[in-house]
C-alpha positions as CSV (number, residue, x, y, z in Angstrom):
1,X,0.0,0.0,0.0
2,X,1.1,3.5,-1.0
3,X,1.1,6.0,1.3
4,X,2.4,9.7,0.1
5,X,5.0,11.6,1.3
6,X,5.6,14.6,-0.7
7,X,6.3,15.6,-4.0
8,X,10.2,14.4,-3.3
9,X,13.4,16.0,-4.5
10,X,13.2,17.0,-7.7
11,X,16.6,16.3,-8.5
12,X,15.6,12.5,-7.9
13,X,13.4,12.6,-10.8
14,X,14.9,13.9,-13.9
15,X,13.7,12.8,-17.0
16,X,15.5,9.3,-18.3
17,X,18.1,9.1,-15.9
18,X,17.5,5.9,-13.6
19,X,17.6,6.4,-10.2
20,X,20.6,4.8,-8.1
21,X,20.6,1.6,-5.7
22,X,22.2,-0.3,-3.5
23,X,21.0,-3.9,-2.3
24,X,22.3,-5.2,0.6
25,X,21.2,-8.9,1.6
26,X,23.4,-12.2,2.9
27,X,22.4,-14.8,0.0
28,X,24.2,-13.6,-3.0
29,X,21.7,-15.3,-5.2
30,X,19.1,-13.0,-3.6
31,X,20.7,-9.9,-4.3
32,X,21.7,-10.5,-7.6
33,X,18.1,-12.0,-8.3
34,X,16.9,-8.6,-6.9
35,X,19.5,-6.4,-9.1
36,X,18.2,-8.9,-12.2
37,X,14.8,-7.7,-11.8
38,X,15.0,-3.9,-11.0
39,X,17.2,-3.1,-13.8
40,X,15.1,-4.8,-16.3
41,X,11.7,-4.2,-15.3
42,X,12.1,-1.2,-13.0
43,X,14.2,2.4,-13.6
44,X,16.9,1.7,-10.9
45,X,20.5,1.7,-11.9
46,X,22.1,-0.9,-9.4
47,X,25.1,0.6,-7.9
48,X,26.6,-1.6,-5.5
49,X,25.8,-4.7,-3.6
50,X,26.5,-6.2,-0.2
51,X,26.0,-8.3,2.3
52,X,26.0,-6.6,5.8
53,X,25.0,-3.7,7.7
54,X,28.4,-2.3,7.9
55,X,29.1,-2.6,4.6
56,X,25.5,-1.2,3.4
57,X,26.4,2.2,5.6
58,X,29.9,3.0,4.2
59,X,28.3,2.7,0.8
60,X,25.0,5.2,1.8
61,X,27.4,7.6,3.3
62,X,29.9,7.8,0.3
63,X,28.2,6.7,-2.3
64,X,24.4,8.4,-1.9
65,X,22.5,6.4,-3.9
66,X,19.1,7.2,-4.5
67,X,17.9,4.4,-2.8
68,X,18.8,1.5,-0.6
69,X,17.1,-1.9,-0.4
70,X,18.2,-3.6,3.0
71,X,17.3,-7.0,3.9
72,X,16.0,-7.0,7.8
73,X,18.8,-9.7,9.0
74,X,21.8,-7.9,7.6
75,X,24.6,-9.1,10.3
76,X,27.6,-6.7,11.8
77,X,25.2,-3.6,12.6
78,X,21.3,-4.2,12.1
79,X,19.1,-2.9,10.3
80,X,17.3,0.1,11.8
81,X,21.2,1.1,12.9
82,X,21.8,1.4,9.3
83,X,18.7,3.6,9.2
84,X,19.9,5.9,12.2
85,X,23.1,6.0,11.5
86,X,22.4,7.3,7.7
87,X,19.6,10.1,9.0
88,X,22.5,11.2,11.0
89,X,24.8,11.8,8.3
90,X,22.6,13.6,6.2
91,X,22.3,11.1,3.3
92,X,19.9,11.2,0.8
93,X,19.6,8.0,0.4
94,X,15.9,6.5,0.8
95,X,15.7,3.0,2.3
96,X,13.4,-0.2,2.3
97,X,13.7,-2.8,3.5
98,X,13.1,-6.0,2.7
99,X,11.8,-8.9,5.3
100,X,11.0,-12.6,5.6
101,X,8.6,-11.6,8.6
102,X,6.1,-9.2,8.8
103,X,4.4,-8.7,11.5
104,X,2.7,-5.5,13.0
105,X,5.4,-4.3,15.7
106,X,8.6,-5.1,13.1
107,X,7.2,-3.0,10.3
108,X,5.6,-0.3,12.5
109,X,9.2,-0.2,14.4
110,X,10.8,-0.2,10.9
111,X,8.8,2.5,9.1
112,X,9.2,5.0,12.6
113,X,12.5,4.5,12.8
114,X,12.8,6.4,9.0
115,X,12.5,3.6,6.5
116,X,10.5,4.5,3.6
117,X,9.0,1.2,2.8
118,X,9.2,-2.6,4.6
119,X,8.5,-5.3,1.6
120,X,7.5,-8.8,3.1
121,X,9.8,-11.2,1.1
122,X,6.9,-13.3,0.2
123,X,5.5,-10.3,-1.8
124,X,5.3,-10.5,-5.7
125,X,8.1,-8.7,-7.7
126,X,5.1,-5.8,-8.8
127,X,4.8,-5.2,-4.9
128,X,9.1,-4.3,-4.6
129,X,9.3,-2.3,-8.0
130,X,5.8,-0.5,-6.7
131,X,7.6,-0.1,-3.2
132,X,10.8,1.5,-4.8
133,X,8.9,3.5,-7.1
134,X,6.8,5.3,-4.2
135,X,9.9,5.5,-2.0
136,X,11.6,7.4,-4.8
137,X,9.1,9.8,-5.0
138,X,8.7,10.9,-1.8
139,X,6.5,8.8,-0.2
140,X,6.2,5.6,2.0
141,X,4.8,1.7,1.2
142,X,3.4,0.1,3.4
143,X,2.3,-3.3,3.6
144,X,-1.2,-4.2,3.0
145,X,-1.8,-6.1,6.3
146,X,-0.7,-2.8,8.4
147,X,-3.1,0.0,8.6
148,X,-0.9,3.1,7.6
149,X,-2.7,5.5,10.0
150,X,-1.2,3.3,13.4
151,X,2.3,4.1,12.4
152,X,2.0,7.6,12.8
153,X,0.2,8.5,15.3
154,X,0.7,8.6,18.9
155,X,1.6,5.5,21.1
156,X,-1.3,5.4,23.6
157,X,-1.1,2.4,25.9
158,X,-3.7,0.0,25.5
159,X,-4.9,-3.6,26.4
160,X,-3.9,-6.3,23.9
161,X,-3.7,-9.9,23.3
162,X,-0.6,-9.5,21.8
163,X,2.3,-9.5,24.4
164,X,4.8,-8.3,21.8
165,X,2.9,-5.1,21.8
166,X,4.1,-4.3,25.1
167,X,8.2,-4.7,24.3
168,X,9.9,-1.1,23.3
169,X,11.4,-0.9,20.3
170,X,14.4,-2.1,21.8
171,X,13.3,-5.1,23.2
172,X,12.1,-5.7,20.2
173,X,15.2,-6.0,18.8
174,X,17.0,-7.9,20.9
175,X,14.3,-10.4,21.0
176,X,14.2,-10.7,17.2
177,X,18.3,-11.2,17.4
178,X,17.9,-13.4,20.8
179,X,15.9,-15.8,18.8
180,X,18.1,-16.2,16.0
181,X,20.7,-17.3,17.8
182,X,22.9,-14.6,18.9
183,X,24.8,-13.6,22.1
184,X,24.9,-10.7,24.0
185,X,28.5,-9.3,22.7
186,X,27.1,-10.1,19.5
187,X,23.7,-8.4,19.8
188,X,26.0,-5.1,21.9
189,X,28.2,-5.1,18.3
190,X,25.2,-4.8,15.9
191,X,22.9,-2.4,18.2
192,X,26.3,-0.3,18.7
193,X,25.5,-0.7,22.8
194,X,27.3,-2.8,25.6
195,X,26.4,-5.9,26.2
196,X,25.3,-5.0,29.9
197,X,22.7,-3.1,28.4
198,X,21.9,-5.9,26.2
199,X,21.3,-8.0,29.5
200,X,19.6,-5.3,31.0
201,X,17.0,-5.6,27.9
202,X,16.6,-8.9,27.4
203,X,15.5,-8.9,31.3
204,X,13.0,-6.7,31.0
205,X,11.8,-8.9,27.6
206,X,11.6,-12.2,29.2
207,X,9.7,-10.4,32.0
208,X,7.0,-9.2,30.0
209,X,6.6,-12.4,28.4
210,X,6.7,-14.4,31.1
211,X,9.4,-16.7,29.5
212,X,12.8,-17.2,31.6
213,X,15.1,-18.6,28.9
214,X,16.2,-18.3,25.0
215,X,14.7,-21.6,24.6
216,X,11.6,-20.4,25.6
217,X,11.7,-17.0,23.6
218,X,12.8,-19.3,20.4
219,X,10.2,-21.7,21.3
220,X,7.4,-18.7,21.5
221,X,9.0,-17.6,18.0
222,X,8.2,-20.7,16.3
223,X,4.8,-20.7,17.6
224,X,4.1,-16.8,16.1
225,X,5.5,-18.3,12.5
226,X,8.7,-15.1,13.6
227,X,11.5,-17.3,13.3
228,X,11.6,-21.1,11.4
């Protein structure tokens, strides 16, 4: 779903020229799949490619590309770092990223944190292309199963089912890297914070859930279809 941003800097939108972009994703086959497809069907020029966070920030704050398609897992500094660290900077570059799960808090956590579009990796090839397109021009995509109006607006505390609704965005993301398998020096490296802050998180995580180990927050993964 489309949601618009603005008319967008005209600079970004000259007539013929094909906007620049930079894919970042582990699985070389993916990215070069990816490039494949948005230089043949879309109007994206593909720049570079990579396959971490790291890597994916040097290129946004010395290359600039128009655009940057970012795969949620990206190891060595996550995603929404990335994100941060390039509004920071000052670069131009728009981003989207690009996940193999999609639910609520991830993409509402994504898109506030300044992305300009979170693509489900199960969506069609039309869906990317549309997402790129509207991120290009100034606006946002969202995904069709998120209403756009609840990323916005104000957080008001409310009653859920949904105990993942009551982790911060932090939380959130050392959950997400909890659960696929990494440690607490590792998950301090990619969040750029120590690791007695990670502890300090994933205490206040397991809390709220009312799970006491990692086996229990993978196990509570697989159930919600988050992790395989």
């Amino acid at each position: 779903m489309a949601v618009t941003g603005g008319s967008g800097d005209p600079s970004r939108q000259a007539e013929g020229r094909k906007a620049t972009l930079l894919i970042a994703d582990e699985m070389a086959l993916v990215r070069e799949g990816i490039a494949c497809l948005c230089e043949t069907k879309g109007h994206y020029h593909v720049v570079a490619q990579c396959s971490d966070g790291e890597q994916a920030f040097a290129i946004i704050e010395k290359a600039k590309p128009d655009l940057a398609l970012l795969d949620y897992g990206i190891s060595r500094t996550f995603v929404l770092e990335v994100i941060r660290k390039a509004r920071l900077c000052g670069a131009p570059t728009r981003i989207v990223v690009m996940a193999a799960r999609a639910d609520r808090k991830t993409v509402i956590d994504t898109l506030r944190s300044g992305a300009h579009g979170f693509v489900p990796k199960a969506s069609v090839a039309r869906d990317l292309l549309e997402a790129l397109d509207q991120a290009h021009n100034g606006g946002v995509w969202v995904p069709r199963q998120v209403a756009a109006e609840s990323i916005w607006k104000p957080d008001r505390r409310r009653q859920s089912d949904d105990p993942l609704e009551g982790l911060s965005r932090r939380e959130h993301q050392v959950f997400f890297l909890l659960v696929e398998g990494l440690r607490a020096k590792e998950i301090a490296n990619r969040l750029e914070i120590s690791a007695k802050t990670v502890d300090t998180y994933r205490a206040s995580l397991m809390r709220k859930l009312n799970i006491h180990d990692v086996a229990g927050l993978v196990k509570f993964a697989v159930q919600r279809k988050l992790t395989s």
